[in-house]
N, C-alpha and C positions, 0 to 999 in steps of 0.2 A: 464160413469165410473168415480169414483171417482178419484183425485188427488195422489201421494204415499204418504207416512207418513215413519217417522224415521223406522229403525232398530226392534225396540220392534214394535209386535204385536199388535194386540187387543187385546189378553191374557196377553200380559207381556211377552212372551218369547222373549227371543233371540236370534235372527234369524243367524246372524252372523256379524261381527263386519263391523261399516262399513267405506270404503274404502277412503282414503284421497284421493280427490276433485283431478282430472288432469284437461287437460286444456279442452277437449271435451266433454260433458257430454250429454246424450239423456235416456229418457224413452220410454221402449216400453211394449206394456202390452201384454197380456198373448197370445194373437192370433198371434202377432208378428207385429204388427202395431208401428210408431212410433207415439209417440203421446205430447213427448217435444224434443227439437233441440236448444240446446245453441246456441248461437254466438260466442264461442267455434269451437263447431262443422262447423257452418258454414264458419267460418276463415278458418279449417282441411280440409273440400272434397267441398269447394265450393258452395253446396245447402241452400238456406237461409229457414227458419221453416216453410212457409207458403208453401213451394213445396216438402219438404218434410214429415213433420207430417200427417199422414194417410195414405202414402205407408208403404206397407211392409219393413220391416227394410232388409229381406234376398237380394232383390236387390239389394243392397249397396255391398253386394259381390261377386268376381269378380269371384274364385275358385268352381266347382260344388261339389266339394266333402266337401267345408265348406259350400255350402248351403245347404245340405243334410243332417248336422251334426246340422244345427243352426234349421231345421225342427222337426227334432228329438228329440232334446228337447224341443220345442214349445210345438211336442203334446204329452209328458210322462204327465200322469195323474199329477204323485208328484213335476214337474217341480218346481223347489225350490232349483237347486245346481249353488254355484259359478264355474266361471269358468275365469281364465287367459292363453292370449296367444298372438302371431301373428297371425293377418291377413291382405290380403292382401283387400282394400277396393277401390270402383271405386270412381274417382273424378268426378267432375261435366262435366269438359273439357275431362275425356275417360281415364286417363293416371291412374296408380294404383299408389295408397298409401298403406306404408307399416305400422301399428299400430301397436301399443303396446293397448291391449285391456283388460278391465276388467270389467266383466260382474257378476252381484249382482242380486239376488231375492228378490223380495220387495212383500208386501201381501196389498192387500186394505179392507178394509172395508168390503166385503162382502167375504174376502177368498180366493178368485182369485188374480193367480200370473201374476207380471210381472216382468220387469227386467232394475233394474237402470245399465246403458251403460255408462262407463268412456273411452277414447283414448285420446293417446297422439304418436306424429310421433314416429315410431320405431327408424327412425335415429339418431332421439334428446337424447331419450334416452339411446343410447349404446353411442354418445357423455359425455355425464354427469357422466355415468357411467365411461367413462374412465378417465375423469377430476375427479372423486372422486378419484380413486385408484391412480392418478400422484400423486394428494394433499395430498393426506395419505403417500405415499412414500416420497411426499420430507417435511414432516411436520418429520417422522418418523427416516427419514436417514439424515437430513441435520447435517452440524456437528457442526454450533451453538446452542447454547440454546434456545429454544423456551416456552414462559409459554404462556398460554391463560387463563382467570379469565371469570368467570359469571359476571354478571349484579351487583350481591354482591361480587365484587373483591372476591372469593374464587378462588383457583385453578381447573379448572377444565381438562386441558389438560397438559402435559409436555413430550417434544421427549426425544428421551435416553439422549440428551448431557444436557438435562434440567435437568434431576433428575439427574446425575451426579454433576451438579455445583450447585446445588440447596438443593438437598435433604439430609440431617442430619441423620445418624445412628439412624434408628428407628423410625424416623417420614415420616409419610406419610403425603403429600401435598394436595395430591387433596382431595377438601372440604375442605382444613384450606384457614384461611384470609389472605390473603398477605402481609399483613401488622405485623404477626404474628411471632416472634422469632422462626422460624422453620427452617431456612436455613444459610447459610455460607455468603450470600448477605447481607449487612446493611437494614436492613427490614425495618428500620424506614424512610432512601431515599426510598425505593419500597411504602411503604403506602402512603408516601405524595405525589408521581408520580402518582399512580391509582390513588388515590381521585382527582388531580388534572385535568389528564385526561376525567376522568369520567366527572365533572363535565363542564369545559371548551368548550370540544371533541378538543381541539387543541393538537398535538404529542408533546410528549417533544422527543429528539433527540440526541443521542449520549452526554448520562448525563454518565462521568464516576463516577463510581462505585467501594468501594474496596470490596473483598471477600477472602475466603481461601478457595479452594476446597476441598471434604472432603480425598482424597488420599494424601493430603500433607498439612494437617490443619497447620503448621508452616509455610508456605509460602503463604504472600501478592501474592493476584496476581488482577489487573485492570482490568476493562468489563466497556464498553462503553452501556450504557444502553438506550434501544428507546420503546417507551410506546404510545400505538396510539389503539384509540379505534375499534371497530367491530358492524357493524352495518348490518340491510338489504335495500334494494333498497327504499324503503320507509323514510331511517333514524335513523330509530327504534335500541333502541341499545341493541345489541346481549349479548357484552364483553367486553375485552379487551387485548391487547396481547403487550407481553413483548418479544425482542430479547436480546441477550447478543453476545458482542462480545469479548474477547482476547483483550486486548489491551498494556498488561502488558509489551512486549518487548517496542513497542514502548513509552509508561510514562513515563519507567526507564530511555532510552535514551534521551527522551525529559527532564525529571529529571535532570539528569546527564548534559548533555548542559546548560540547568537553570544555575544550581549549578556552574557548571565551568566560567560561565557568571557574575554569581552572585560576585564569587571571584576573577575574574581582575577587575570588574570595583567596587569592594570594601573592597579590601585589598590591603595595601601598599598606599596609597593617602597621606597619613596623612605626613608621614619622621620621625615618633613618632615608638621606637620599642615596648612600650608597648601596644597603640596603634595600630599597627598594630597587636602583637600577639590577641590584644581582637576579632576585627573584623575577622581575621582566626576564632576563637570557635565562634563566632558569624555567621557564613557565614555555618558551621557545623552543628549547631542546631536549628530548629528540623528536616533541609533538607537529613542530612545521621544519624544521629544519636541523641541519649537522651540527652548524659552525653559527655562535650569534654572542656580538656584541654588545653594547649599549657607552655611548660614553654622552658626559656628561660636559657643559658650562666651568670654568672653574670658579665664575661668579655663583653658580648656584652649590657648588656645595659648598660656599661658603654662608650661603642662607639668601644673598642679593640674586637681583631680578639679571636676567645677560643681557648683555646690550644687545640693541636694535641693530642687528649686525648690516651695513651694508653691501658686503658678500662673503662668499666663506674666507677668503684671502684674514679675515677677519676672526673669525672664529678661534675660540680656545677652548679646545675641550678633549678633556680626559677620557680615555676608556678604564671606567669602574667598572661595570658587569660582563662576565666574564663565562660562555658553558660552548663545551662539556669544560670543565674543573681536571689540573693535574695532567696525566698523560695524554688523555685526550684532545687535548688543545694541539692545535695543527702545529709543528717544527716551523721556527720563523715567524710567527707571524707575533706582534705583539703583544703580550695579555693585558689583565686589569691591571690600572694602576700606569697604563705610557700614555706620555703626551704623545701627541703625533705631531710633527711640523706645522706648517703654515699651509694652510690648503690653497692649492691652485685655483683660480676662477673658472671652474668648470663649469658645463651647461647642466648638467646632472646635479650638482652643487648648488648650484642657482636655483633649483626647482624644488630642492630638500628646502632650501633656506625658505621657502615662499611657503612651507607647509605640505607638497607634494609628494606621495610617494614614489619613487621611481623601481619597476621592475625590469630586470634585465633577465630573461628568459632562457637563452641558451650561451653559451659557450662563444659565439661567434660575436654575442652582443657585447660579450664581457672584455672580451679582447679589444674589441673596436673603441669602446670607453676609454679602457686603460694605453691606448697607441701614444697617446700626445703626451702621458707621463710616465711612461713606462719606467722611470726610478725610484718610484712612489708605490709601484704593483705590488711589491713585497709587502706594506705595510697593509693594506687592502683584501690583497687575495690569496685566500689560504692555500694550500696544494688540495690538485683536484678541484677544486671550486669550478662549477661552469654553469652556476646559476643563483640570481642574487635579490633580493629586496632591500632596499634602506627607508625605511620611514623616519620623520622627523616628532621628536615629542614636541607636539606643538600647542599650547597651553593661551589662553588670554592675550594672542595673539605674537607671543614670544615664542623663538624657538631655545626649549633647555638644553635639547641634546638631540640625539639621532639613536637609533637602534637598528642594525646591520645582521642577516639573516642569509647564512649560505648555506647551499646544496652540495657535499663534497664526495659523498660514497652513495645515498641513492639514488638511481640514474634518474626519475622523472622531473624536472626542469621544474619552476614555479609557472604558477598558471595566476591568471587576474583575480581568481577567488583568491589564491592564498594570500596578494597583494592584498584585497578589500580586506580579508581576514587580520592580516599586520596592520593596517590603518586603524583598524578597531581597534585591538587589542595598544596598540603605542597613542590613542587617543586617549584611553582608558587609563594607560600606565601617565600619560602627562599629567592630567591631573595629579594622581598619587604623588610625584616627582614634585610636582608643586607643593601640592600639602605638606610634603616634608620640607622641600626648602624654603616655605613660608613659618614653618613648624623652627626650623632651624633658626631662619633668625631672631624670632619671638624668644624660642630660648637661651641664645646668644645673649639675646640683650636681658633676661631675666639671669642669667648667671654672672654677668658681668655686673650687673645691679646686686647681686645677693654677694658675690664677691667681693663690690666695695662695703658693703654694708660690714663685713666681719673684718673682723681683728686682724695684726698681723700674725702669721701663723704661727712665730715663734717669738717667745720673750724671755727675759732670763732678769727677773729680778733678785735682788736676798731674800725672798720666802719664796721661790720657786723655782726652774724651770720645765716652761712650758711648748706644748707642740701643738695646733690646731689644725683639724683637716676638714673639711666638707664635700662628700660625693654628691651628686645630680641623682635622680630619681632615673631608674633605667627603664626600658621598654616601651621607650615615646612619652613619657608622663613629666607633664611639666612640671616646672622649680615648684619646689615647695616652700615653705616658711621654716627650716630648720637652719638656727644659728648659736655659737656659742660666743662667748666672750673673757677676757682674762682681762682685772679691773684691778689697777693699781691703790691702796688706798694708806693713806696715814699710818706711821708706827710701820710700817714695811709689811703692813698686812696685804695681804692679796683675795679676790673674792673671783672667783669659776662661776659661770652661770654656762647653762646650756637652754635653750626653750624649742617648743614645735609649735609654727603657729597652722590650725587645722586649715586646710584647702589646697589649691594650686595656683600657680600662675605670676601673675605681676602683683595682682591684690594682697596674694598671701605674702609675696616679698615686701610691698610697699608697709603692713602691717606690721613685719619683723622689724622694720628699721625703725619702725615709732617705737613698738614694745622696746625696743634695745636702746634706744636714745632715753627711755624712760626708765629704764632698769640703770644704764650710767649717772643719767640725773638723782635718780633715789640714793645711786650707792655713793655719793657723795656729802648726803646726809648722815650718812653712816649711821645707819640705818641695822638693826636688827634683821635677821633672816626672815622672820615671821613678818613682822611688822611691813618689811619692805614689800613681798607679795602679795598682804594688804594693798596698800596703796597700787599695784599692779593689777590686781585685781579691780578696783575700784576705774579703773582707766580703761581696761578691756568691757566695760558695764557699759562706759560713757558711748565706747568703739560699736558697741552694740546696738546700742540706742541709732548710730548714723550708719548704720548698715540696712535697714529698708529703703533707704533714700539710697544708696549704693547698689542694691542686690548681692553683697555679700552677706555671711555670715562669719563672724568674729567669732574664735577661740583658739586659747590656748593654752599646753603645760607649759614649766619651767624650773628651775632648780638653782637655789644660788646658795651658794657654800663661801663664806668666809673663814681663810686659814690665817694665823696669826703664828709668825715662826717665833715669837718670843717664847710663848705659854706650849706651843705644838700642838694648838689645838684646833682643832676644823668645826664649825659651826654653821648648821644646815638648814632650810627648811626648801618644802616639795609641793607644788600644786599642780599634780598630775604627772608628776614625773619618772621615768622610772630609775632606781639609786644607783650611787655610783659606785663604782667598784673600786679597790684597795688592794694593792699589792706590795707587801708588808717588804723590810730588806731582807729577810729571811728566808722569803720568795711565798709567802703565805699570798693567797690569793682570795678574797671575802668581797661579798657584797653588804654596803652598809645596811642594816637593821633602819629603820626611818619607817616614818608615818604620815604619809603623803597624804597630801588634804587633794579638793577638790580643784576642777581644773580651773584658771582662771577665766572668770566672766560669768560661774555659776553663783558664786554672792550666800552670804549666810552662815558661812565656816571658817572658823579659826586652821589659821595653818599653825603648826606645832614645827619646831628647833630641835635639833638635834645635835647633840654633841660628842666630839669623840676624840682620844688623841691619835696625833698622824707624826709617827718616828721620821725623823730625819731622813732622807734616801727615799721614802714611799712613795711610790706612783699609785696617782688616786686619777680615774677616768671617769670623768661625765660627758654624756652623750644624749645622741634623741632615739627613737622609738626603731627608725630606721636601721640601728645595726642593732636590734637584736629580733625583729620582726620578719620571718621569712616567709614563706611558703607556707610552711609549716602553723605560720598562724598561732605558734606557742613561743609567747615569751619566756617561760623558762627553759625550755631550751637552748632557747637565744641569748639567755644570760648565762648558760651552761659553755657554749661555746665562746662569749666573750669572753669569760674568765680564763678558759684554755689557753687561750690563744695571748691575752695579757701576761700569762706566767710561761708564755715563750717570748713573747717578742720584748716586752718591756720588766723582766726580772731582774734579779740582781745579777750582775758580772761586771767583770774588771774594765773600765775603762765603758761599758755601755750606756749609749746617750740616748737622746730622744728624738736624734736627727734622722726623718726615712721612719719612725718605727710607726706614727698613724697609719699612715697611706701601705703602709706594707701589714698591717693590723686588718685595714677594712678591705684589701684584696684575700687574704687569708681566711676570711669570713664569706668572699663570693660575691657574687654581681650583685649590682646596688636590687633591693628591691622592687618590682614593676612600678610602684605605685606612692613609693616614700622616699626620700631623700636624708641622707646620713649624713651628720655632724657630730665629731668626735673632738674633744680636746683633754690631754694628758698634760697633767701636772705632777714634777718628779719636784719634793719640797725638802727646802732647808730649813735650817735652824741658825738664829743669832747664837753666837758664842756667848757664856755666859757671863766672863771677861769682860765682852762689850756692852755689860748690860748695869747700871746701878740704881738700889732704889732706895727711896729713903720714905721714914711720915713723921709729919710734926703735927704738933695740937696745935690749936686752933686761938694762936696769941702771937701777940707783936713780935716778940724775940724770935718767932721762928721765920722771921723775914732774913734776918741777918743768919743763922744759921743754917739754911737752907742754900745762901748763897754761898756761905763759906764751904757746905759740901761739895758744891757744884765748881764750885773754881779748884777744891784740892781734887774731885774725880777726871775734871780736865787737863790739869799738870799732869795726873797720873799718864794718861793716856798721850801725852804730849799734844795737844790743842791748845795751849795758850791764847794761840792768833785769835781763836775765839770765846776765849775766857770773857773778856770784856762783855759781850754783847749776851753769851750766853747769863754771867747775874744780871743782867739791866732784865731780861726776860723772866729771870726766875724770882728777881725780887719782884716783877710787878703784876705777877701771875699769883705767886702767893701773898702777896700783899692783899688783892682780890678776892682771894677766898677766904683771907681771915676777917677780910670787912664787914664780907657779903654772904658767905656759904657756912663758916662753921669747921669744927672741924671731925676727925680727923683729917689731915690733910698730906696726900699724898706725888712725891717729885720721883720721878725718873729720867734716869738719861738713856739713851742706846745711840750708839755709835756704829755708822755700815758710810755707806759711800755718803751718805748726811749725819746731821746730827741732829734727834731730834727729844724734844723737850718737850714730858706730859706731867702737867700739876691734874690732879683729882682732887674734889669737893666734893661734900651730900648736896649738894644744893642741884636742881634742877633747872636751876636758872639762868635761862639762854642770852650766854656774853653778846652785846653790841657795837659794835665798830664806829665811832661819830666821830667828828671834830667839832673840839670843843675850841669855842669862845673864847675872845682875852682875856674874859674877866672870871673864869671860871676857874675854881680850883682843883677840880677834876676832871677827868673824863679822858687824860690823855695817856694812856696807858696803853691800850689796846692799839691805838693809834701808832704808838712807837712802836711797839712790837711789830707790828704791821709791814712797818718802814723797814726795820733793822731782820728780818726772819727772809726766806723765799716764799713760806707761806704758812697758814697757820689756820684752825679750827675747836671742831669741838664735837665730842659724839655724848651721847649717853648711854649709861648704863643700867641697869633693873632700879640699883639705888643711885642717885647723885652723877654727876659729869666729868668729863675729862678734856681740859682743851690742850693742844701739842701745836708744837711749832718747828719749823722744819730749817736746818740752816744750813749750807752749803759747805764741802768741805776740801782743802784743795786735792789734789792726787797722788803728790809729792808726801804728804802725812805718813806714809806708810802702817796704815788703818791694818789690823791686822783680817784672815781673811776671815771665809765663812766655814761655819759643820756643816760638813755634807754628811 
């Protein structure tokens, strides 16, 4: 007997279609013989092919009424019909098996039938069967989104909740591409996840996803998306299948946490209120909204509280913060930086003013608002805008400002979270706005206090001129104690001091202005460099001692250099300071060599003088810590770049002053440091002509009363001063008269002549002249008295050896005094 052959005949006909392969399979031909037995089958009932092929197949069962049935059609002449069913069949070991059985007619070659035999356990199959219909139920009823794609990402399966979130008015999905603009899902995230999927076979996993459902196309809402391929036991790839989850509650809230996160730890930092307003509409955009203002009081950015406004008609407030920044900013509408007119008494207005947020929701409400001013809309509402929040910063019971939040390109409208959400966040921000415009004024009035405390900024005596500048401490950090000074003193000497007194605030300023009243009072003594930070020091000890009754802490450097344009010589001493710098006419640029004692208030150290000559034309800058302290935290590189920078902006050149060069000096150096405050003061130094200058010394005897005067009245004819020829011997005879009494000699007269005229005798003597009026009956004492009377004014300093007293006398303008060396 021949083998079986396909389905079609030997005619061509078509017998019947034929039956997808189960796991058991056997032929038996036309008498009822088995005559093949898969290993299938023999896994099924146990018998392996070679013990059963050539028995009868009806054996195999176990019922006589189905072997009676399975004979009956063996011998119908037309034997050629399918048949499906149960039966029950004997195993090898006696026990029954229950089959699922499918039984097909096949023809051979000579026309004679037999019959191709499929089984599979009955059991398995009403298993499978039921696992199809769970799978179908919960693919059908689950109530997330389910897609399944073919091999070519097309749709080919989706549960109801799938074509719900998925499916677009009018399109149908299954058979479109995935990848294809046909749903309410970002289709172009969905394409690159299949493809990538597909191609990998690795899941992507909880990828959110934005969409709008189609029953509420204006409302955002988040689906966490997972995309993991489908394959069979082999590997072989089936599909691919897409879940969607909801996840919208929890985004927003996680959003909203962000957000609120986002604006404590970056709004308010600064202690800047405009600043601060920027970073509010900064922290706003694009996290709640498009289009967001912020404007401000214009009492408060001036540091003061806004008045108690009785309605907005009232209000004056700027818009500072300003996002998105640059192009983004809607056409028309006004940015940072516009006053806005005088606000109408609106009811919306009225309820900002009272602390109330007002939301305006849709499009319809925005319009309704704006009907009664509709000439004002432009300044309010951006293009596209159709949906709004204004909250008020409302602070200790004032309102500072407003903060303005619109919806202009994505369609879902504000809802009452994002309202609660802005009331937080512009509660949160008022505060900040306060700290700084309370910040503000605190520093206001510490700068305007440390402002009057210093010098004027420019002075131009005959031994100098001078430039003074002082910057504020940047990055929110209050005044510090840094100030310098320029001190006129006797003989046309002039004394630079700079000092940093340590801390912040109003203490550290109130401090500076004692030390500084204390350093003009010393230099008045004329006083030595050394000596004088001595007694400075001894006074910052005192300040120390009433600083636990205070809770401050006292300290501080300082540096005072007196230059004398007669000799050219600069003489220094440093207690904590750092030295100043020299820029020679040559254009040489050096820092002075000095040997700086300890800071003042630490007590137990000599300060040490230093001296040096300073050429006519030289610009010498002393300064505080602040410009040369950066970032960087290395003063010499900080004295690296002062100097650079002094040998461009204040060198030598024709006709170059000193007007403009600080302030363009300590921008050239960079933003004030966070934490210190800069004081710089340039002195560009002259020289007395030497023309103007005469000296003379006599020993120490009567005769040189009368010769001392007689030089002095012929150096005065010289120079043409007669007018005060007279008054100048009455001075120098009763000056040296004085010291031959009393001091000894050598004894030494100068005169120098600049826009005064002043007169210094020198003695050994150490002994401090007294001013008295004497008595009728007395035969002295009235000398100094006169002088007193006949001079502008008059003193005495000391020197290592012996004294010098000088007197100062006025001289008209008309003189034609010759000028100064520059």
């Amino acid at each position: 007997m021949s083998g079986p052959v396909n389905a079609e005949g030997a005619g061509g006909r078509e017998e019947g279609p034929r039956p997808e392969p189960y796991a058991a399979t056997a032929w038996v031909d036309r008498v009822g013989t088995v005559q093949l037995w898969s290993a299938e089958a023999e896994a099924l009932l146990g018998y392996p092919a070679k013990e059963i092929c050539g028995t009868p197949a009806v054996e195999l069962l176990t019922g006589c009424g189905d072997r009676e049935a399975a004979l009956a059609v063996r011998d119908r002449p037309e034997a050629g019909q399918s048949w499906d069913g149960e039966l029950a069949l004997r195993h090898r070991d006696g026990h029954q098996v229950r089959v699922a059985l499918r039984v097909r007619p096949l023809m051979d070659r000579e026309g004679r039938a037999g019959w191709w035999v499929s089984a599979e356990d009955a059991r398995r199959i009403e298993r499978e069967d039921i696992d199809r219909a769970m799978m179908r139920a919960l693919f059908e009823q689950h109530p997330a989104p389910i897609a399944i794609m073919d091999g070519e990402l097309r749709y080919r399966l989706l549960n109801g909740a799938a074509e719900q979130v998925l499916t677009r008015a009018g399109n149908q999905l299954i058979g479109r591409h995935g990848g294809e603009d046909t749903s309410h899902i970002e289709s172009g995230t969905v394409d690159r996840v299949l493809r990538q999927v597909r191609e990998t076979g690795e899941p992507v996993l909880n990828l959110p996803v934005r969409g709008s459902p189609p029953p509420d196309p204006d409302s955002d809402r988040m689906w966490s998306l997972s995309t993991f391929r489908l394959t069979d036991p082999t590997g072989r790839l089936l599909g691919t299948c897409q879940t969607y989850a909801d996840i919208t509650d929890g985004y927003r809230a996680e959003r909203r946490l962000e957000l609120l996160t986002n604006a404590g730890a970056g709004i308010g930092a600064t202690l800047d209120v405009a600043r601060t307003a920027q970073e509010l509409a900064d922290v706003l955009v694009p996290a709640l909204g498009d289009v967001a203002w912020v404007a401000l009081s214009e009492a408060v950015l001036e540091g003061d509280e806004p008045p108690k406004m009785s309605g907005p008609g009232r209000w004056n407030l700027r818009r500072i913060g300003a996002a998105p920044p640059g192009e983004g900013w809607p056409t028309g509408l006004p940015a940072a930086g516009a006053v806005p007119p005088a606000l109408p008494d609106h009811p919306l207005l009225q309820r900002i003013g009272q602390g109330e947020t007002v939301l305006l929701p849709g499009l319809d409400s925005v319009i309704a608002a704006a009907e009664e001013h509709a000439e004002l809309a432009h300044l309010f509402v951006p293009e596209h805008g159709h949906s709004v929040i204004a909250a008020p910063l409302f602070a200790r019971g004032l309102v500072l400002g407003t903060v303005v939040v619109w919806r202009t390109r994505r369609p879902a409208p504000f809802g009452q979270e994002d309202a609660d959400l802005l009331t937080e966040i512009a509660s949160r921000a008022a505060l900040g706005v306060d700290n700084a415009r309370r910040y503000t004024r605190e520093h206001r009035a510490a700068v305007a206090l440390q402002q009057r405390l210093l010098p004027a900024a420019t002075t131009d005596t005959p031994a100098a001129e001078t430039v003074g500048c002082y910057v504020p401490a940047g990055g929110g950090a209050e005044i510090g104690g840094d100030w310098y000074d320029v001190i006129a003193l006797p003989s046309f000497r002039v004394a630079l001091v700079a000092g940093d007194v340590t801390g912040h605030g109003l203490p550290a300023t109130a401090t500076m202005g004692r030390l500084r009243t204390a350093v003009d009072t010393l230099a008045d003594l004329e006083l030595d460099p050394d000596e004088l930070l001595t007694h400075l020091d001894d006074l910052v000890q005192q300040l120390q001692d009433e600083a636990p009754h205070q809770g401050d802490t006292v300290g501080a450097s300082c540096l005072y250099a007196v230059y004398d344009p007669v000799t050219c010589q600069c003489t220094l001493a440093s207690a904590g300071h750092p030295p100043p710098v020299v820029v020679r006419p040559d254009g040489t640029v050096e820092a002075v060599e000095m040997s700086p004692g300890p800071l003042l208030g630490v007590g137990g150290m000599p300060f040490e003088t230093t001296t040096f000559d300073l050429e006519p034309g030289s610009t010498i800058a002393v300064y505080t810590k602040g410009v040369i302290y950066r970032d960087d935290h290395d003063p010499d590189a900080g004295l690296w770049r002062l100097t650079d920078c002094l040998a461009r902006f204040a060198g030598p050149g024709p006709g170059r002053g000193l007007d403009g060069v600080g302030h363009e000096l300590l921008r050239s150096l960079g933003d004030a440091p966070a934490r210190d405050d800069m004081a710089l003061l340039l002195a560009r130094t002259r020289a007395i002509a030497p023309a103007n200058i005469a000296t003379w010394e006599f020993p120490a005897d009567p005769s040189a009363v009368a010769a001392a005067r007689q030089a002095a009245a012929g150096q005065l004819a010289a120079w043409g001063l007669d007018e005060v020829s007279f008054t100048t011997e009455l001075v120098v005879s009763e000056l040296v008269t004085n010291a031959v009494r009393y001091a000894g000699g050598p004894i030494g007269l100068r005169l120098i002549r600049e826009n005064v005229l002043v007169c210094e005798v020198h003695d050994p003597s150490n002994t401090q002249p007294r001013l008295r009026r004497a008595r009728w009956s007395d035969e002295g004492g009235r000398g100094l008295f006169l002088i007193a009377q006949l001079t502008t004014r008059w003193g005495s300093r000391y020197a290592r050896s012996g004294k010098t007293i000088w007197t100062e006398q006025s001289l008209v303008a008309d003189l034609g005094v010759p000028g100064l060396l520059s």
